[in-house]
C-alpha positions as CSV (number, residue, x, y, z in Angstrom):
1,X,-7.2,26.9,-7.4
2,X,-7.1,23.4,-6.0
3,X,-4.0,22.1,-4.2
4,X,-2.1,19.7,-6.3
5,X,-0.5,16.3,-4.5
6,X,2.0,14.0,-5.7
7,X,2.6,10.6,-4.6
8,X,4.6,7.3,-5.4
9,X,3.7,4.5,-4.8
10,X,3.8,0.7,-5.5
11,X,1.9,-0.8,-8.6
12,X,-1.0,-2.7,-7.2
13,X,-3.9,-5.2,-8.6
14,X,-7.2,-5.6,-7.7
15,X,-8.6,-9.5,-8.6
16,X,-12.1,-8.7,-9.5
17,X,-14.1,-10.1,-13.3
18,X,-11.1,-8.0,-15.4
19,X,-7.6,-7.2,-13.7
20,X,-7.7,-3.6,-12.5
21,X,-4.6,-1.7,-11.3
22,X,-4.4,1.2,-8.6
23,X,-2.1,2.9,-6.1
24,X,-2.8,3.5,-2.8
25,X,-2.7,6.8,-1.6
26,X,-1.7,8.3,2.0
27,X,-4.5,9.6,4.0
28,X,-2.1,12.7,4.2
29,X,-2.3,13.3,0.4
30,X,-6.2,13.1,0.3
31,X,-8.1,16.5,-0.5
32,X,-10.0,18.2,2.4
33,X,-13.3,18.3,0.7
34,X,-16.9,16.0,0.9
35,X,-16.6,13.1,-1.6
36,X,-19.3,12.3,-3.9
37,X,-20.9,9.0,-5.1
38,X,-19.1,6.2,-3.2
39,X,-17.1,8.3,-1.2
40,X,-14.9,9.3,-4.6
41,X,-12.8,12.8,-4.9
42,X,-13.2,13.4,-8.7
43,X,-9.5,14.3,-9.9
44,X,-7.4,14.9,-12.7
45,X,-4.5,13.0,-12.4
46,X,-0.8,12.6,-14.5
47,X,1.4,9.7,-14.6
48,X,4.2,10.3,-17.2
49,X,3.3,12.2,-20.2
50,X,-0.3,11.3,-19.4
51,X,-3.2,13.2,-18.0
52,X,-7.1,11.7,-17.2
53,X,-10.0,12.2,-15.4
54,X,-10.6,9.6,-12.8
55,X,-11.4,10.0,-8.9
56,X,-9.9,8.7,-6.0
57,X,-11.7,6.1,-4.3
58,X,-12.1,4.8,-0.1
59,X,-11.0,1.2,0.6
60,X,-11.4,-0.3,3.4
61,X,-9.7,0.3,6.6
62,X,-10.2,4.4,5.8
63,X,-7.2,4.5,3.1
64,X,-7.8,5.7,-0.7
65,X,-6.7,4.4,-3.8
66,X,-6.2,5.7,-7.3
67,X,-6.9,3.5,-10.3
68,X,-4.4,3.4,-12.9
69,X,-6.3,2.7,-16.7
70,X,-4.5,-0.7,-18.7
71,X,-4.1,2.1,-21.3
72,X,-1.8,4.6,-19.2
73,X,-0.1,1.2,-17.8
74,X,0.4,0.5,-21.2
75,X,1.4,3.7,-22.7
76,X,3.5,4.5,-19.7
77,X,5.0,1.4,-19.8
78,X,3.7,0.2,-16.2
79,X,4.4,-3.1,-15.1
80,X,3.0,-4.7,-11.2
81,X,4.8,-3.4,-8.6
82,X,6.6,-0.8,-10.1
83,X,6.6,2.4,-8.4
84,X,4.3,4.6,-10.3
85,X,4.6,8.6,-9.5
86,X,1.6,10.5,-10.0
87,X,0.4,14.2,-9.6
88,X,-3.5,14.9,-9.2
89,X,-5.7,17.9,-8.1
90,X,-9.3,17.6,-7.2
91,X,-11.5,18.0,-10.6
C-alpha cells in the first residue's frame, strides 16, 4: 500500500495562456519512486470533500508542485493564497 502525505500549503498561480493554480510541495513529502513522463508522480490526491487523479509535477530549482483544478478551487471554495490542505498517495 502506498504511503499517504499530507501537506499545506499556500494557494499559488501559474501565468501561462489560462490561469492555473498549484501548491508547492516539500521535497520531504515527495514519493521515493522513478517519475514518469516529465518527471511527474501520478497521484490521487484530496482537498476537502474532493478526490482526483492528477500527478505531481518538478519545477525548477528541484521542488514539486501539485496542481489544484478551477473546479476543486471552486467547489472547495479556494481562493489565491489561501492555505489549501491536501492528502495524496502515489496512483
Amino acid at each position: 500500500m502506498p504511503k499517504t502525505y499530507t501537506v499545506r500549503s499556500r494557494l499559488q498561480i501559474f501565468d501561462m495562456y489560462a490561469p492555473w493554480m498549484y501548491i508547492l510541495i516539500p521535497n520531504t513529502k515527495v514519493p521515493n519512486v522513478r517519475p514518469g513522463g516529465w518527471g511527474s508522480i501520478p497521484v490521487v490526491v484530496t482537498v476537502g470533500n474532493t478526490t482526483w487523479i492528477t500527478s505531481l509535477f518538478p519545477m525548477r530549482g528541484g521542488q514539486y508542485f501539485l496542481p489544484i483544478k478551477k473546479l476543486v478551487a471552486k467547489k472547495e471554495n479556494l481562493k489565491l493564497g489561501a492555505i489549501v490542505s491536501a492528502t495524496y498517495a502515489q496512483k
